[in-house]
PDB file of N, CA, C and O in Angstrom:
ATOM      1  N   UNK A   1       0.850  -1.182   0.000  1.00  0.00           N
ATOM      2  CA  UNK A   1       0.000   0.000   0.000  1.00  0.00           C
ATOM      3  C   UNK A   1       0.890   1.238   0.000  1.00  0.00           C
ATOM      4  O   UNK A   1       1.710   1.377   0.908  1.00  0.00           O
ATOM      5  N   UNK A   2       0.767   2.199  -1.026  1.00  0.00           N
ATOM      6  CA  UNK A   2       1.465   3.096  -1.270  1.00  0.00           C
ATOM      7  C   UNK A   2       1.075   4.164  -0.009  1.00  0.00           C
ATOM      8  O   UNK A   2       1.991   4.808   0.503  1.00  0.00           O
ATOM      9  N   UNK A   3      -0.361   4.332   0.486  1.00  0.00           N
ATOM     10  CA  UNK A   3      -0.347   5.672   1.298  1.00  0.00           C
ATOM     11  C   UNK A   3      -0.391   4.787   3.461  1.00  0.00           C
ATOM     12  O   UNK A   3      -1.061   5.333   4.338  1.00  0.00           O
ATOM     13  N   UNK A   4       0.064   4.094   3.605  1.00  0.00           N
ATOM     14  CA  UNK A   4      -0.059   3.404   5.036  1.00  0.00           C
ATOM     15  C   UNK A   4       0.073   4.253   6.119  1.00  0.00           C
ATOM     16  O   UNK A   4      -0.434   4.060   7.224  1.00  0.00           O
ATOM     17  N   UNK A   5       0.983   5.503   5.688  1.00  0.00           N
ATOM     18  CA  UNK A   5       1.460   6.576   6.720  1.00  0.00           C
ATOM     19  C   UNK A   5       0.004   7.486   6.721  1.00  0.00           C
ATOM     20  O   UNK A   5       0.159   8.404   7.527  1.00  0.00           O
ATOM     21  N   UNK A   6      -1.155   7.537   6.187  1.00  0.00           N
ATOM     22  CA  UNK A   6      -2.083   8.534   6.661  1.00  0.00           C
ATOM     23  C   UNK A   6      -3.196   7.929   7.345  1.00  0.00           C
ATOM     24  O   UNK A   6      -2.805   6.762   7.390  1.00  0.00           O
ATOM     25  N   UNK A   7      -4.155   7.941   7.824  1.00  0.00           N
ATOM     26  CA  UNK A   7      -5.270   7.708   8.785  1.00  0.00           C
ATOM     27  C   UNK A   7      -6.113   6.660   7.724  1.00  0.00           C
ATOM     28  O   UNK A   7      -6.055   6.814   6.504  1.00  0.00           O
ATOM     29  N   UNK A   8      -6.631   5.948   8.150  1.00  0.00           N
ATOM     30  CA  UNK A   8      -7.770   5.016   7.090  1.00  0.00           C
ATOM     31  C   UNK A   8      -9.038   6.541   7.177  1.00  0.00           C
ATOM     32  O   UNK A   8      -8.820   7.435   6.359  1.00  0.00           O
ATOM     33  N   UNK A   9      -9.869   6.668   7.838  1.00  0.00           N
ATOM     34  CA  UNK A   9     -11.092   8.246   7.565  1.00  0.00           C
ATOM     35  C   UNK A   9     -10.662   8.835   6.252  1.00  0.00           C
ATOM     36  O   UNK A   9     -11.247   8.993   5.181  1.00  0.00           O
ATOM     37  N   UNK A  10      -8.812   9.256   6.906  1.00  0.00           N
ATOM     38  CA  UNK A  10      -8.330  10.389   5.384  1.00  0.00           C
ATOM     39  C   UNK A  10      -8.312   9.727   4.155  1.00  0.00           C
ATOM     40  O   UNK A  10      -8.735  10.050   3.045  1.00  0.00           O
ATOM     41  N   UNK A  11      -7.627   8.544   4.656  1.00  0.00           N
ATOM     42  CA  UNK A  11      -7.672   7.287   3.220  1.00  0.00           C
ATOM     43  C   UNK A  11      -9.118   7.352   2.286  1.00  0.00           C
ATOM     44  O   UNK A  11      -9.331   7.860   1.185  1.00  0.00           O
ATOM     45  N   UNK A  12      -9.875   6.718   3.089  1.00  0.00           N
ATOM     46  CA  UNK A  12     -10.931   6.653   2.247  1.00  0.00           C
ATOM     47  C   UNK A  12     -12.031   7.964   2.526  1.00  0.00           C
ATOM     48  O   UNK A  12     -13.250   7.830   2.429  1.00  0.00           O
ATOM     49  N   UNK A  13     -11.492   8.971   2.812  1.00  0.00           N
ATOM     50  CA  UNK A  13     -12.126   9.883   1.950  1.00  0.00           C
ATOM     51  C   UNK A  13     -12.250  10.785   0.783  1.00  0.00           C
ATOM     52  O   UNK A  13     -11.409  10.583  -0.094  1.00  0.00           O
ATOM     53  N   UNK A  14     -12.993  11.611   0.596  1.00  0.00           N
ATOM     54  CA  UNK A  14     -13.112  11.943  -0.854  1.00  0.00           C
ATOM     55  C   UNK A  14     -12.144  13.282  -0.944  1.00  0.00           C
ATOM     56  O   UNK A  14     -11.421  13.207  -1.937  1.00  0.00           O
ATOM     57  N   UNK A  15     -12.058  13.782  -0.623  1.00  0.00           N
ATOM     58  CA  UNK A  15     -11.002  14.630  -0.383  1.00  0.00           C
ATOM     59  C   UNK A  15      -9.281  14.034  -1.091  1.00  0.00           C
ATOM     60  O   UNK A  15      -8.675  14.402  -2.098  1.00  0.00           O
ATOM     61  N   UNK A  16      -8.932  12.988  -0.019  1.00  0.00           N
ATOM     62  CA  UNK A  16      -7.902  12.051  -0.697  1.00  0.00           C
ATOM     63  C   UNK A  16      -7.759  12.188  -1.934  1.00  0.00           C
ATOM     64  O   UNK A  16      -6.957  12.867  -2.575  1.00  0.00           O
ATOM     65  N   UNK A  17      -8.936  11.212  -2.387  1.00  0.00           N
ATOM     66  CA  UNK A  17      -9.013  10.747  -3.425  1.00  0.00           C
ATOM     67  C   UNK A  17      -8.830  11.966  -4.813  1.00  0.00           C
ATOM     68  O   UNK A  17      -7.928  11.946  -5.650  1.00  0.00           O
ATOM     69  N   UNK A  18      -9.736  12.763  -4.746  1.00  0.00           N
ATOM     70  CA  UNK A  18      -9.521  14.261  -5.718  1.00  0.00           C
ATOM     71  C   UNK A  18      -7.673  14.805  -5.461  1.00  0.00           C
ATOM     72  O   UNK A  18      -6.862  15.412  -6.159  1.00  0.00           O
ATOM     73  N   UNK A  19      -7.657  14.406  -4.573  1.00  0.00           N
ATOM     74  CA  UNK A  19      -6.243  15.480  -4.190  1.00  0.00           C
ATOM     75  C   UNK A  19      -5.300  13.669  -4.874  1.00  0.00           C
ATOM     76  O   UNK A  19      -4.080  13.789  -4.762  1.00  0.00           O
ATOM     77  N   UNK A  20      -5.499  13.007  -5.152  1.00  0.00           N
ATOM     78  CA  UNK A  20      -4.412  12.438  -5.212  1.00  0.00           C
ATOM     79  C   UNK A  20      -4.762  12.154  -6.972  1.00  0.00           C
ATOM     80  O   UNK A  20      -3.897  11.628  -7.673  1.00  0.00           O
ATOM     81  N   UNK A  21      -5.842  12.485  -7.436  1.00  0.00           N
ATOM     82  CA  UNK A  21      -6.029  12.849  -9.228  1.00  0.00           C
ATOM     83  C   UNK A  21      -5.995  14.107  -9.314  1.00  0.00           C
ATOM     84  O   UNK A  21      -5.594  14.228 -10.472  1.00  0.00           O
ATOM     85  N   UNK A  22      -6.125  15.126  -8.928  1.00  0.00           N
ATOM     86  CA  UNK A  22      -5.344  16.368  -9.193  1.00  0.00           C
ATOM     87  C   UNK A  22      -3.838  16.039  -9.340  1.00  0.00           C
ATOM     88  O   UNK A  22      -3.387  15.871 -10.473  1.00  0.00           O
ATOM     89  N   UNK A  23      -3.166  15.955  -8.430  1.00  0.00           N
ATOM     90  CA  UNK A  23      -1.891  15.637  -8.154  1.00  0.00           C
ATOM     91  C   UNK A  23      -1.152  14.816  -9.752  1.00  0.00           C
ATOM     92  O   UNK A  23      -0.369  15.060 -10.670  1.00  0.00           O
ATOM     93  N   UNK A  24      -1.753  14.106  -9.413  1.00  0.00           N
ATOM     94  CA  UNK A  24      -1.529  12.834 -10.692  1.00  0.00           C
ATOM     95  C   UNK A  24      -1.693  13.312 -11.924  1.00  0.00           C
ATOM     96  O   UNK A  24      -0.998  12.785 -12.793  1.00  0.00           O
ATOM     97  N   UNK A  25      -2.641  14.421 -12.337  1.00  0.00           N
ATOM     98  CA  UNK A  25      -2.471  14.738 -13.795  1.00  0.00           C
ATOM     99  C   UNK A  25      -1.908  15.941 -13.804  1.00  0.00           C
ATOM    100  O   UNK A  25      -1.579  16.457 -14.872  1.00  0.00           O
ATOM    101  N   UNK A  26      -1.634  16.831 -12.091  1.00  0.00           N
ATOM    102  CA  UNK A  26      -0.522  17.675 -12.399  1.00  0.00           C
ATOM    103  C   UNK A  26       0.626  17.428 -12.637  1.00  0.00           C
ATOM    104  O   UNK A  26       1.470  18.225 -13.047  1.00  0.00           O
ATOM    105  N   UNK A  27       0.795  16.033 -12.346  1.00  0.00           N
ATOM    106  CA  UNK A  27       2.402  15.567 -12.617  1.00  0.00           C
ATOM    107  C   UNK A  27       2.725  15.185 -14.069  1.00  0.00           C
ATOM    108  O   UNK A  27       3.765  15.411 -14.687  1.00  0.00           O
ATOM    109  N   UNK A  28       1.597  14.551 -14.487  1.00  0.00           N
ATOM    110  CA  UNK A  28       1.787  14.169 -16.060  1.00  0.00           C
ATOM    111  C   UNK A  28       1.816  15.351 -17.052  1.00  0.00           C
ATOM    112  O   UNK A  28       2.516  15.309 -18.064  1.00  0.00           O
ATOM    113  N   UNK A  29       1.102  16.319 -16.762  1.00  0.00           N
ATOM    114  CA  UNK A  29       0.726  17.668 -17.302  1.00  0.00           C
ATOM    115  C   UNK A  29       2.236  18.445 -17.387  1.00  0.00           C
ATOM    116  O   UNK A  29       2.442  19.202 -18.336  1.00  0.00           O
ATOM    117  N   UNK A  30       3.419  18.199 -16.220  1.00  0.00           N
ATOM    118  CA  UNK A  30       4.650  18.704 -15.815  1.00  0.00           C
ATOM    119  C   UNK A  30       5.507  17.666 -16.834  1.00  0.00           C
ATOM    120  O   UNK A  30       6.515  18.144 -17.355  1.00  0.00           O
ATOM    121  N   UNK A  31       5.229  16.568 -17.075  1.00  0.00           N
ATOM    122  CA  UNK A  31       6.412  15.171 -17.030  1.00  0.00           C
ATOM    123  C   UNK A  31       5.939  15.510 -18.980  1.00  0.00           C
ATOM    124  O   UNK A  31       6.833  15.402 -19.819  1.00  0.00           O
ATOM    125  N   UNK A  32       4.704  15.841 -19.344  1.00  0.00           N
ATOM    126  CA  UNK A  32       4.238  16.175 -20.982  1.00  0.00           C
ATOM    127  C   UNK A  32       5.314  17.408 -21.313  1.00  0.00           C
ATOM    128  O   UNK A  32       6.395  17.185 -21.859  1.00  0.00           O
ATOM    129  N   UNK A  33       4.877  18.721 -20.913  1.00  0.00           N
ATOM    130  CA  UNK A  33       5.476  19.746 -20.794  1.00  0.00           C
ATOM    131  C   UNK A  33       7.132  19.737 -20.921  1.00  0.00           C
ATOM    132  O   UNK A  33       7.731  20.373 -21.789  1.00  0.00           O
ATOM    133  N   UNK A  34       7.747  18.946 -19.956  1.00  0.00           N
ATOM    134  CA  UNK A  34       9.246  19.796 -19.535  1.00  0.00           C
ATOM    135  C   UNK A  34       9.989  18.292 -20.090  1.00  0.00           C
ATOM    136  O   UNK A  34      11.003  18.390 -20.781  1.00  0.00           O
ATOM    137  N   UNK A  35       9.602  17.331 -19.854  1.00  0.00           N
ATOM    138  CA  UNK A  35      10.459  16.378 -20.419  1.00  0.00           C
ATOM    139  C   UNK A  35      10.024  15.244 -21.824  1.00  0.00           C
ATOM    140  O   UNK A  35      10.894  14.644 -22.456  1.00  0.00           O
ATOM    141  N   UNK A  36       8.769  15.142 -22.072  1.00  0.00           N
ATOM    142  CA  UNK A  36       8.200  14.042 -23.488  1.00  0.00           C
ATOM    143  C   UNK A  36       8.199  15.144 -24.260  1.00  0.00           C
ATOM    144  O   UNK A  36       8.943  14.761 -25.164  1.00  0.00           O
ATOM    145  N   UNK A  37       7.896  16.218 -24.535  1.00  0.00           N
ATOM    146  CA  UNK A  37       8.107  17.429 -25.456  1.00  0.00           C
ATOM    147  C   UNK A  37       9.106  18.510 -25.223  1.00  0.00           C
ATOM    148  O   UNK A  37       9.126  19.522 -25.923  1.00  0.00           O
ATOM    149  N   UNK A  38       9.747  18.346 -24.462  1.00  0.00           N
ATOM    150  CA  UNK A  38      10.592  20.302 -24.789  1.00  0.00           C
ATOM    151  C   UNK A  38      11.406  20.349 -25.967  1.00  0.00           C
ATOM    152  O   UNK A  38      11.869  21.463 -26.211  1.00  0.00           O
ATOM    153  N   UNK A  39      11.780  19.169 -26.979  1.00  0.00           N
ATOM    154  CA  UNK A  39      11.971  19.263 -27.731  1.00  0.00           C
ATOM    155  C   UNK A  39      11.033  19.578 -28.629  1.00  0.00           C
ATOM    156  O   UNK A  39      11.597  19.291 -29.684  1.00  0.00           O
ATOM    157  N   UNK A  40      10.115  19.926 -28.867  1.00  0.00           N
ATOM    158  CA  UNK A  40       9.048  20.534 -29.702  1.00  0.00           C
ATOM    159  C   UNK A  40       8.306  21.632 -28.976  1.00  0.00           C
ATOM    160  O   UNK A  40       7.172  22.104 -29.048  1.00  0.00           O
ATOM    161  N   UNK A  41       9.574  21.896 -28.122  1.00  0.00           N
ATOM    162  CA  UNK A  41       8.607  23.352 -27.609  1.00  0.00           C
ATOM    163  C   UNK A  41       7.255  23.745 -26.245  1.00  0.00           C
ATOM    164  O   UNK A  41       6.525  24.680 -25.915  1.00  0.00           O
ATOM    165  N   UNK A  42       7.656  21.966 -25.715  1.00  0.00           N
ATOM    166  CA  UNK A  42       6.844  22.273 -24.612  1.00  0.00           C
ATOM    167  C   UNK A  42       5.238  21.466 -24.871  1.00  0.00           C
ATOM    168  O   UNK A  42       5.087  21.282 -26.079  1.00  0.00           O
ATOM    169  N   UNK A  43       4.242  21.044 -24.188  1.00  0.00           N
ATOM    170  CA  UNK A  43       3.170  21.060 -25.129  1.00  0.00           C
ATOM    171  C   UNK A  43       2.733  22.168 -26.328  1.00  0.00           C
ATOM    172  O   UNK A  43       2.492  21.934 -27.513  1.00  0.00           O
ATOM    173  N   UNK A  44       2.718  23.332 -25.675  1.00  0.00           N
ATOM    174  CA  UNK A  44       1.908  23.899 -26.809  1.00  0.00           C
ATOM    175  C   UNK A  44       2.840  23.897 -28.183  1.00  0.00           C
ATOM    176  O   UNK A  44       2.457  24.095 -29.336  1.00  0.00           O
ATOM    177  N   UNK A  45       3.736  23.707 -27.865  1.00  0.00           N
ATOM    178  CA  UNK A  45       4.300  23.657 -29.200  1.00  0.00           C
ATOM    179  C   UNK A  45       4.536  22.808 -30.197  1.00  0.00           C
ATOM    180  O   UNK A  45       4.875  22.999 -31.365  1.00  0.00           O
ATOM    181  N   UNK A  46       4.214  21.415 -29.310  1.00  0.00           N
ATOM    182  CA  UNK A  46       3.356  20.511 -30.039  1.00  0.00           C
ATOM    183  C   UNK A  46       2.485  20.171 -31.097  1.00  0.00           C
ATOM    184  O   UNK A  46       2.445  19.599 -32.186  1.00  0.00           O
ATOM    185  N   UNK A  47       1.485  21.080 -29.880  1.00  0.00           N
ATOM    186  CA  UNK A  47       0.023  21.231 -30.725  1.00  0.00           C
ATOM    187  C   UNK A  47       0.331  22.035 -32.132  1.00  0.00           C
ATOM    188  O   UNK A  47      -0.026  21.736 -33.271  1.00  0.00           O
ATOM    189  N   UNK A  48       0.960  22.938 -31.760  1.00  0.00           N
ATOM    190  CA  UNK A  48       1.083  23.955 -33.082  1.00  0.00           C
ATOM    191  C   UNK A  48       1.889  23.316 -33.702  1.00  0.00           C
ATOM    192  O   UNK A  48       1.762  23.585 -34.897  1.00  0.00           O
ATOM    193  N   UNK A  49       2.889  22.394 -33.476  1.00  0.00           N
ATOM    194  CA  UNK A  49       3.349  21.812 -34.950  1.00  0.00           C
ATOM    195  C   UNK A  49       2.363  20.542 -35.292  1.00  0.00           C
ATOM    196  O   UNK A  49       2.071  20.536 -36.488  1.00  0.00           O
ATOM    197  N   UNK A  50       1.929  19.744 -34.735  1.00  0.00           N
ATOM    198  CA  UNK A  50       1.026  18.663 -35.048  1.00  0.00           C
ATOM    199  C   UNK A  50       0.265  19.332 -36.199  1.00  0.00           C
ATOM    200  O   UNK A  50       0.324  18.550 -37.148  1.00  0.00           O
ATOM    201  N   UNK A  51      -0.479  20.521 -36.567  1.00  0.00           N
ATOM    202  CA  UNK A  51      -1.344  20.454 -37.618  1.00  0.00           C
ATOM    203  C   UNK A  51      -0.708  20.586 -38.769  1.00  0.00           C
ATOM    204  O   UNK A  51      -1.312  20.818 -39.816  1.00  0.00           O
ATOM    205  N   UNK A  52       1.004  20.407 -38.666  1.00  0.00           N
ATOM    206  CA  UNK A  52       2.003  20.759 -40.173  1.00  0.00           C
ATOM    207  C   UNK A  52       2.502  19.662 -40.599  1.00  0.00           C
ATOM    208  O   UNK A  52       2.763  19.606 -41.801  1.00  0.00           O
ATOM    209  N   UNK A  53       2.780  18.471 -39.732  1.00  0.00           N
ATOM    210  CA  UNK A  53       3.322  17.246 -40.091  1.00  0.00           C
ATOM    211  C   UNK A  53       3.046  16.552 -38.643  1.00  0.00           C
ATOM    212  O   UNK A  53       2.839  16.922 -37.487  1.00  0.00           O
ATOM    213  N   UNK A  54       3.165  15.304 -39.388  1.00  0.00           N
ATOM    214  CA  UNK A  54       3.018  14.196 -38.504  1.00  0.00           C
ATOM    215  C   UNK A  54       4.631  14.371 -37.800  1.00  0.00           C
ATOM    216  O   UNK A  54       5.555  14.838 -38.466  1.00  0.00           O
ATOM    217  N   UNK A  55       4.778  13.979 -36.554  1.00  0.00           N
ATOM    218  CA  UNK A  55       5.949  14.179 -35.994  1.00  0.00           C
ATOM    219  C   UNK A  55       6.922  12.603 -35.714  1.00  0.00           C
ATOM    220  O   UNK A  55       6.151  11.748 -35.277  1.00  0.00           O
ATOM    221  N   UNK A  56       7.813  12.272 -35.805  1.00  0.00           N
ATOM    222  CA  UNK A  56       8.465  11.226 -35.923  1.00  0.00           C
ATOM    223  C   UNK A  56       9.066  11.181 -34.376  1.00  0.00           C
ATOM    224  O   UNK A  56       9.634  12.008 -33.663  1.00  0.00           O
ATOM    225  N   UNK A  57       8.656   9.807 -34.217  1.00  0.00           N
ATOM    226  CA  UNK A  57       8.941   9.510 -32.843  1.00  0.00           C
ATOM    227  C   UNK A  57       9.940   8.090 -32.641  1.00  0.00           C
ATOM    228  O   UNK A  57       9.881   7.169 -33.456  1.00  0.00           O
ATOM    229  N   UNK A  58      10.497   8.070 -31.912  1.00  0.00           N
ATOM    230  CA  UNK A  58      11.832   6.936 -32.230  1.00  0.00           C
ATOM    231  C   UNK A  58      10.785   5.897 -31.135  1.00  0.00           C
ATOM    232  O   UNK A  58       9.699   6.101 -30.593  1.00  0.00           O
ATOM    233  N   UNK A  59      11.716   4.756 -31.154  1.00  0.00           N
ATOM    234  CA  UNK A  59      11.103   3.648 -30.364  1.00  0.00           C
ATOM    235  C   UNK A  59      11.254   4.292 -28.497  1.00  0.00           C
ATOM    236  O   UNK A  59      10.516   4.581 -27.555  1.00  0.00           O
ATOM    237  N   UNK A  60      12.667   4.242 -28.826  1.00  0.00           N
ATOM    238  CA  UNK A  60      13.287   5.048 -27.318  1.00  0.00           C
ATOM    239  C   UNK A  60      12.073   6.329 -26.518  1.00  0.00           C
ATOM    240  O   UNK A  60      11.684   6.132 -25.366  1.00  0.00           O
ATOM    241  N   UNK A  61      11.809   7.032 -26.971  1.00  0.00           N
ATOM    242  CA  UNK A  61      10.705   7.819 -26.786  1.00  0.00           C
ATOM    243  C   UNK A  61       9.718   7.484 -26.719  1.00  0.00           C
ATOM    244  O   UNK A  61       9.076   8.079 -25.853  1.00  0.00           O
ATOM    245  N   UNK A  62       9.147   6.682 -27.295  1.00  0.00           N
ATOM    246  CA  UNK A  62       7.967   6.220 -26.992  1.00  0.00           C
ATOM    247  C   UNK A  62       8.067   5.161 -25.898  1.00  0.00           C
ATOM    248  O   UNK A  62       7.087   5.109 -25.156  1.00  0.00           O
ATOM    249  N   UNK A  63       9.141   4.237 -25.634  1.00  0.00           N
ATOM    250  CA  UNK A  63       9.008   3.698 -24.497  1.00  0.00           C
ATOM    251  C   UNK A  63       9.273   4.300 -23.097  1.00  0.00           C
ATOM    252  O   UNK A  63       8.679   4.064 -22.045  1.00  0.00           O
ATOM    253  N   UNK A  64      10.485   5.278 -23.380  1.00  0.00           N
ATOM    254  CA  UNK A  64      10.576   6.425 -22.296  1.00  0.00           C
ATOM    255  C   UNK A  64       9.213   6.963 -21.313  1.00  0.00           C
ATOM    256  O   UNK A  64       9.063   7.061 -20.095  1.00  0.00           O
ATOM    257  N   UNK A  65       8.214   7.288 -22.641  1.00  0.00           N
ATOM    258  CA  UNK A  65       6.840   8.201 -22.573  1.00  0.00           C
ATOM    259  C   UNK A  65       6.039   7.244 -21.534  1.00  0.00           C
ATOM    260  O   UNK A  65       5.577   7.525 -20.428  1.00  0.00           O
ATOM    261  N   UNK A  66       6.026   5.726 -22.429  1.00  0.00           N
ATOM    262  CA  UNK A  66       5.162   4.863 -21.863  1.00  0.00           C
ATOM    263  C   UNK A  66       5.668   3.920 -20.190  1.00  0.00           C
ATOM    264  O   UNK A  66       4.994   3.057 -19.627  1.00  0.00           O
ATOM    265  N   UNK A  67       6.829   4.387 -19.817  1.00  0.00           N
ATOM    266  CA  UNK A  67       7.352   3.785 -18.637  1.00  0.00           C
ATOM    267  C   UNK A  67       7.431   5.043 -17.751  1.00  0.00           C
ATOM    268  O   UNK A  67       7.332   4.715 -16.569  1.00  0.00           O
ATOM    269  N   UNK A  68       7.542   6.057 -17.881  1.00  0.00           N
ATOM    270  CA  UNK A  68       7.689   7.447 -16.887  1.00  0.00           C
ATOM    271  C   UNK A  68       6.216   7.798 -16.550  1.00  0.00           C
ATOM    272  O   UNK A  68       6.047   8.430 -15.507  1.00  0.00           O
ATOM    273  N   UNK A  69       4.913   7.410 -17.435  1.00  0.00           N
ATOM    274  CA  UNK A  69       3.894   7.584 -17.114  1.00  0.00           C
ATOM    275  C   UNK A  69       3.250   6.526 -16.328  1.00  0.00           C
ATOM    276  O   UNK A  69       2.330   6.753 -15.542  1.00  0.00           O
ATOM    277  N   UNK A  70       3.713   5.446 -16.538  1.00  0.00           N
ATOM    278  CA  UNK A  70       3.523   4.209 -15.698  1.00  0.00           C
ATOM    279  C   UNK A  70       3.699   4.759 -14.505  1.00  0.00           C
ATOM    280  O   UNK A  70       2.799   5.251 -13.825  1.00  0.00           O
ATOM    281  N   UNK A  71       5.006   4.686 -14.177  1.00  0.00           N
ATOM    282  CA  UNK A  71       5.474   4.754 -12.633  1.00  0.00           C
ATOM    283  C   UNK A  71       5.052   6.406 -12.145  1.00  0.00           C
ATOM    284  O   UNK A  71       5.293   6.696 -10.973  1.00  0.00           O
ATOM    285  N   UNK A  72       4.578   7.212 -12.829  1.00  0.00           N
ATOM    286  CA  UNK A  72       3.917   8.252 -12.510  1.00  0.00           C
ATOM    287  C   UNK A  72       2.205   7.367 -11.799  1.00  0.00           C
ATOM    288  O   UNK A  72       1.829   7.131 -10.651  1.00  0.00           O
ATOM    289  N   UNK A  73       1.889   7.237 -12.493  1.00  0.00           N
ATOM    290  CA  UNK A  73       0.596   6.148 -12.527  1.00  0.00           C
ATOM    291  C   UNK A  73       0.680   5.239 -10.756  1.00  0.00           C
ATOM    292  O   UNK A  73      -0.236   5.216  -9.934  1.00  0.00           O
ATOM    293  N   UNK A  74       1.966   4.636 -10.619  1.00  0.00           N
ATOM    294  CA  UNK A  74       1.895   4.254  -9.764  1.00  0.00           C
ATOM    295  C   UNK A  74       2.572   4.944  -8.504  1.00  0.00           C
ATOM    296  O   UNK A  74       2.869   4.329  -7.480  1.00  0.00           O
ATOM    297  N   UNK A  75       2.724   5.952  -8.658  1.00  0.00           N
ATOM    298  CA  UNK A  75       3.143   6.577  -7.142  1.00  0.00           C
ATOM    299  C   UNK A  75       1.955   7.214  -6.442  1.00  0.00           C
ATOM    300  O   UNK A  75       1.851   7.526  -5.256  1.00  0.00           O
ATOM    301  N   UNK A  76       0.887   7.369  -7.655  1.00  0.00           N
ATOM    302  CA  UNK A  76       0.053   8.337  -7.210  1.00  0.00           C
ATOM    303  C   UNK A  76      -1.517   7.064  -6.998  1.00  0.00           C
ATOM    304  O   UNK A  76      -2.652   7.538  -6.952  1.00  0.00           O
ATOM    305  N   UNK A  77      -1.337   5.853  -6.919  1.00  0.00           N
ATOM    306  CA  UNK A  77      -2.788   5.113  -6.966  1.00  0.00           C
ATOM    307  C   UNK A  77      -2.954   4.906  -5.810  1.00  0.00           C
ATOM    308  O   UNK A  77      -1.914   4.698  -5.186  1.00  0.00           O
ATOM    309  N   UNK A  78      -3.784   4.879  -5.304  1.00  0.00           N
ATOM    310  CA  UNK A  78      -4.644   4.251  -4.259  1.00  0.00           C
ATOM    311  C   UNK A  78      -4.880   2.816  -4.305  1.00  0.00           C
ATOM    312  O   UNK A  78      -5.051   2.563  -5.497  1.00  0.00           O
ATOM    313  N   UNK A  79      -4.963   1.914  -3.731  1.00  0.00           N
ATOM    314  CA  UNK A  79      -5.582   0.666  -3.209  1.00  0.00           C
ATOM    315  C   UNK A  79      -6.503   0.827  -3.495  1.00  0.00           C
ATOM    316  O   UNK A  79      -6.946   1.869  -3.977  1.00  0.00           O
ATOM    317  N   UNK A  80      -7.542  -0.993  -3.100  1.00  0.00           N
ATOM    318  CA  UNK A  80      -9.023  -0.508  -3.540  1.00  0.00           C
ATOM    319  C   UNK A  80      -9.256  -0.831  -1.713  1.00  0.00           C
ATOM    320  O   UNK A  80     -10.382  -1.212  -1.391  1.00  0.00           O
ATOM    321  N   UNK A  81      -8.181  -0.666  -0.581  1.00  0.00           N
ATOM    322  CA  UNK A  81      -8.512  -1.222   0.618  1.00  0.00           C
ATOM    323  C   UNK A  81      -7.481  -0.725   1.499  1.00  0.00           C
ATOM    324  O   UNK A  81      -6.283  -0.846   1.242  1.00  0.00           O
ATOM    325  N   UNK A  82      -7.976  -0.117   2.626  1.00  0.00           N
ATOM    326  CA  UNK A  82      -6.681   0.676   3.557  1.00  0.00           C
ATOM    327  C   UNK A  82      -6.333  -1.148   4.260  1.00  0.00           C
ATOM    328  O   UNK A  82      -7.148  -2.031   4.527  1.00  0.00           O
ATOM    329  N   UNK A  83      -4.823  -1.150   4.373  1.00  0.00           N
ATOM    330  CA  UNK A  83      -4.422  -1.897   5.451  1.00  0.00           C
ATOM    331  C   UNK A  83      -3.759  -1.373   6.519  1.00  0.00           C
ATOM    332  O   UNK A  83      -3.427  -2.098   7.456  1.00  0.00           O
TER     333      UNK A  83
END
């Protein structure tokens, strides 16, 4: 169980829960931004090149993308059960 250090009440309340998906897509929103794109400028700069060409993505990057969001994924989940 990733959160054992807080109260079971705080655990399973709703509060938690919002604050720990806020959290979680502020981190991905940071991890998109400053490190899977700053070579294209950040997200938005992304977006603004996406409607000029398709953008070429190596294998390395895409597994990078798909393992940093994982373990993003898992620092921030909840159980479905306080122990």
């Amino acid at each position: 169980v990733n959160w054992k250090m807080v109260s079971e009440p705080f655990f399973l309340s709703n509060a938690f829960a919002v604050g720990l998906l806020a959290a979680h897509l502020l981190v991905l929103l940071l991890f998109a931004h400053f490190k899977w794109c700053r070579h294209d400028g950040g997200l938005l700069g992304l977006i603004r090149w996406s409607n000029k060409a398709t953008p070429h993505l190596s294998v390395d990057h895409v597994l990078y993308v798909m393992f940093t969001g994982n373990f993003v994924g898992v620092l921030f989940s909840r159980s479905l059960h306080y122990q």
